[in-house]
C-alpha positions, -999 to +999 in steps of 0.1 A: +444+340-007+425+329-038+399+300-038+428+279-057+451+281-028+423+269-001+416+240-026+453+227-025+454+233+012+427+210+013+434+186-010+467+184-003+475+197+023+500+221+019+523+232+046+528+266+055+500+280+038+469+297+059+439+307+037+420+339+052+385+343+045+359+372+056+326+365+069+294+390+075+262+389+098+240+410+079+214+420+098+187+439+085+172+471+098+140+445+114+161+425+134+172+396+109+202+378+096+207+367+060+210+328+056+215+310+019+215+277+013+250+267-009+247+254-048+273+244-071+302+220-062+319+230-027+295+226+004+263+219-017+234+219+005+242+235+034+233+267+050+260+299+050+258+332+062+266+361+033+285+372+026+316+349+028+346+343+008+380+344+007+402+375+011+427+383-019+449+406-029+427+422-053+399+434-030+404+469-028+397+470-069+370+450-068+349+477-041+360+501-062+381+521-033+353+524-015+374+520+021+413+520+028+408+488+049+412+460+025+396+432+048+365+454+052+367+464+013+365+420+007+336+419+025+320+450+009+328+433-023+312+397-017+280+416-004+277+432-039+290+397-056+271+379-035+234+392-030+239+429-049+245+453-020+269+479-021+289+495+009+262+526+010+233+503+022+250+497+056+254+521+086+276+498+100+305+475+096+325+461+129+348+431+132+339+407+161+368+387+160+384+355+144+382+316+142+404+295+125+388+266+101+401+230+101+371+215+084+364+235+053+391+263+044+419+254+069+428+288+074+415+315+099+382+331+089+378+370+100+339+376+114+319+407+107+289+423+121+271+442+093+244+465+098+220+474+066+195+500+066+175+475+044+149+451+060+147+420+049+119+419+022+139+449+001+172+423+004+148+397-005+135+417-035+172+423-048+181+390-048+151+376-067+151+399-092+187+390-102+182+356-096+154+349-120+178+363-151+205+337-134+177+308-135+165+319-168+200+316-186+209+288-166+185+267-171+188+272-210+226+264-216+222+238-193+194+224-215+214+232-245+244+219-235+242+192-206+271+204-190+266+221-158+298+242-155+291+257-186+257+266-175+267+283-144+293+304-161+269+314-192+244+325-160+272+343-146+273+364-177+242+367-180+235+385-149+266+408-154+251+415-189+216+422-175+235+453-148+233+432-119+265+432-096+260+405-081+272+375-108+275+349-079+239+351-071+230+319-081+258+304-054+232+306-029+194+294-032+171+301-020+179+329+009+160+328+041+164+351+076+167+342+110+155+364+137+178+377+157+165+361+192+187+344+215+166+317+218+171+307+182+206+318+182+213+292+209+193+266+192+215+267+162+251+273+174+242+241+198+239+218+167+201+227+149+192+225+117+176+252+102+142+249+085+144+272+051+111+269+032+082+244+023+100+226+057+133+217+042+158+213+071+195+218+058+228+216+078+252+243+082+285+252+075+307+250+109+325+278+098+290+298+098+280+284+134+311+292+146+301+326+134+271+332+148+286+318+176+306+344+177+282+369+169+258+356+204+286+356+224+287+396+216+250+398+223+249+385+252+275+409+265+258+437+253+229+426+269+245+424+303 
């Protein structure tokens, strides 16, 4: 599945095709789960879990070999893509289970617990270092050129030419945690909004309720 077939599936609507996506919970080692609030063209605005994207055939060379699993290796490699982590900061990787996707992707979407031994100010610290070479570069082809395509792939570069892993870092911003408390947990899968700096409230992504729907379900068990 590539990003090209979930956008005919969705555009028009193509039979017999099922795109399959992977999705993480990354909790940090204090208790939190890493939010981001989507930029660019698809979704703008609204609140995703990360990592998340969609599973191709290619995964297993873009983590390098780090596992033989090739769905676990996808989600390793949109953690690094995505917010710069590599497989050796978690101590944990499990799959919860699966929801199929009828508003955004059309496909079924794989959901993954993933543990870091990172707390949430050293993720935080990762991203904004990136981030600022992405916003710097950005923000200069864009002024240069007016186009905003062009701007986001020049950033893109950018970061890959600074050493940074993650070239999609500017997909998501800014980043925000939310305690993992099953208050909150239930306040959100029922329908909130989440409040992500300066009291912004964005919406999110079903596909990302439905995973931390997913993801309370599990804790409540365990708590049993």
């Amino acid at each position: 599945t590539t990003s090209y077939h979930a956008q005919m599936v969705r555009d028009h609507g193509l039979a017999g095709l099922r795109p399959l996506t992977v999705q993480g919970l990354l909790r940090t080692s204090d208790e939190k789960i890493l939010l981001g609030v989507r930029q660019g063209f698809v979704q703008n605005g609204k609140v995703s879990l990360i990592p998340l994207g969609y599973a191709g055939a290619t995964a297993e060379e873009n983590a390098k070999g780090t596992v033989e699993n090739r769905l676990f290796e996808q989600l390793y490699a949109e953690a690094e893509e995505e917010i710069g982590l590599t497989f050796k900061v978690f101590e944990e990787v499990k799959l919860l289970g699966y929801q199929t996707d009828p508003e955004f992707t059309q496909g079924i979407n794989l959901v993954f617990l993933a543990q870091s031994r990172l707390d949430a100010s050293q993720v935080q610290s990762i991203y904004d270092i990136s981030y600022a070479f992405y916003k710097t570069a950005h923000d200069k082809i864009l002024q240069d050129s007016g186009d905003k395509s062009q701007a986001r792939r020049g950033a893109k570069k950018a970061v890959t030419a600074a050493g940074f892993p993650n070239l999609d870092v500017g997909d998501h911003h800014p980043i925000s945690f939310l305690e993992d408390k099953v208050t909150g947990l239930q306040d959100i899968t029922s329908g909130g909004s989440l409040n992500i700096g300066l009291n912004s409230y964005y919406p999110m992504m079903a596909i990302c309720r439905g995973g931390l729907r997913l993801y309370l379900e599990h804790k409540l068990r365990s708590l049993r």
